[in-house]
C-alpha positions as MATLAB code, in Angstrom:
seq = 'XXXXXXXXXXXXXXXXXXXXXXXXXXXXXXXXXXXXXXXXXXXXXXXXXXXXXXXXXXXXXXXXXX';
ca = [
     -15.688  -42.766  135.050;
     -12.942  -43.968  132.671;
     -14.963  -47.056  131.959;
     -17.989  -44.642  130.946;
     -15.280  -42.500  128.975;
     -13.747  -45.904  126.904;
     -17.831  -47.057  126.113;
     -18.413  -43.708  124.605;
     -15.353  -43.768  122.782;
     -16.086  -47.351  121.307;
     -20.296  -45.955  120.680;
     -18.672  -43.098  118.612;
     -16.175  -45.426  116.621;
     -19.194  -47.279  115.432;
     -20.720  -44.232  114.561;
     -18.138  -42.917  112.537;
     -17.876  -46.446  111.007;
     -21.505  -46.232  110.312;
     -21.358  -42.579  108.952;
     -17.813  -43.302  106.481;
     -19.497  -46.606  105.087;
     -22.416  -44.153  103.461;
     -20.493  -41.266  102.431;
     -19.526  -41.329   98.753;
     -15.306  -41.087   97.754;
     -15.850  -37.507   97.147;
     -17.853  -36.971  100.124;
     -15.026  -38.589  102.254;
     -12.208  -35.826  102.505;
     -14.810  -33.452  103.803;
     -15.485  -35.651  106.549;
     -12.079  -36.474  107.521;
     -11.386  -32.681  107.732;
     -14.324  -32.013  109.874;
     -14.292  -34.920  111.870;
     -10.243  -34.151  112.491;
     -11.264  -30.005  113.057;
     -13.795  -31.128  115.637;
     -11.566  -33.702  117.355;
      -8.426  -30.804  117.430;
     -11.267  -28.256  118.713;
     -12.658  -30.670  121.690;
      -8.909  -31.653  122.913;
      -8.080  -27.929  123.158;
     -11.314  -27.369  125.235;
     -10.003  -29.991  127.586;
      -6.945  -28.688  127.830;
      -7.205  -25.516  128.436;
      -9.623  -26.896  131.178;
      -7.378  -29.037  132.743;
      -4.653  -26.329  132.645;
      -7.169  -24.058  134.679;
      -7.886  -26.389  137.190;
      -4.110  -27.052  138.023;
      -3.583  -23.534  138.305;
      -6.278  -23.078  140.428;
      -5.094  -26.087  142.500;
      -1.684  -24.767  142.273;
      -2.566  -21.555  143.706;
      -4.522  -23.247  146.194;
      -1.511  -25.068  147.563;
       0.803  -21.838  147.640;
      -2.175  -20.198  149.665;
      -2.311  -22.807  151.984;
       1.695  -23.472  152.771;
       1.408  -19.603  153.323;
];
């Protein structure tokens, strides 16, 4: 799973690569705030995911020692 996570990590670099190499100067602060909006966005998804799940586990485990 973490080797599927680090390809598609290195697939999107290239992409961006790609992407910044065609944008014009004027063109590139845009980008950078998007692509730095959607990045913030994404890592707050997953944590607030993550977060769930461990208090769902954690609940699990008080349930359980009773």
């Amino acid at each position: 799973m973490m080797a599927d996570y680090q390809a598609s990590l290195a697939e999107s670099a290239e992409l961006l690569e790609d992407m910044a190499g065609k944008l014009k100067p004027s063109q590139m602060a845009a980008f950078v705030l998007s692509l730095s909006a959607t990045i913030s966005n994404e890592c707050n998804v997953r944590q607030k995911r993550v977060l769930k799940d461990l208090d769902k586990l954690t609940r699990e485990r008080e349930v359980s020692r009773g």
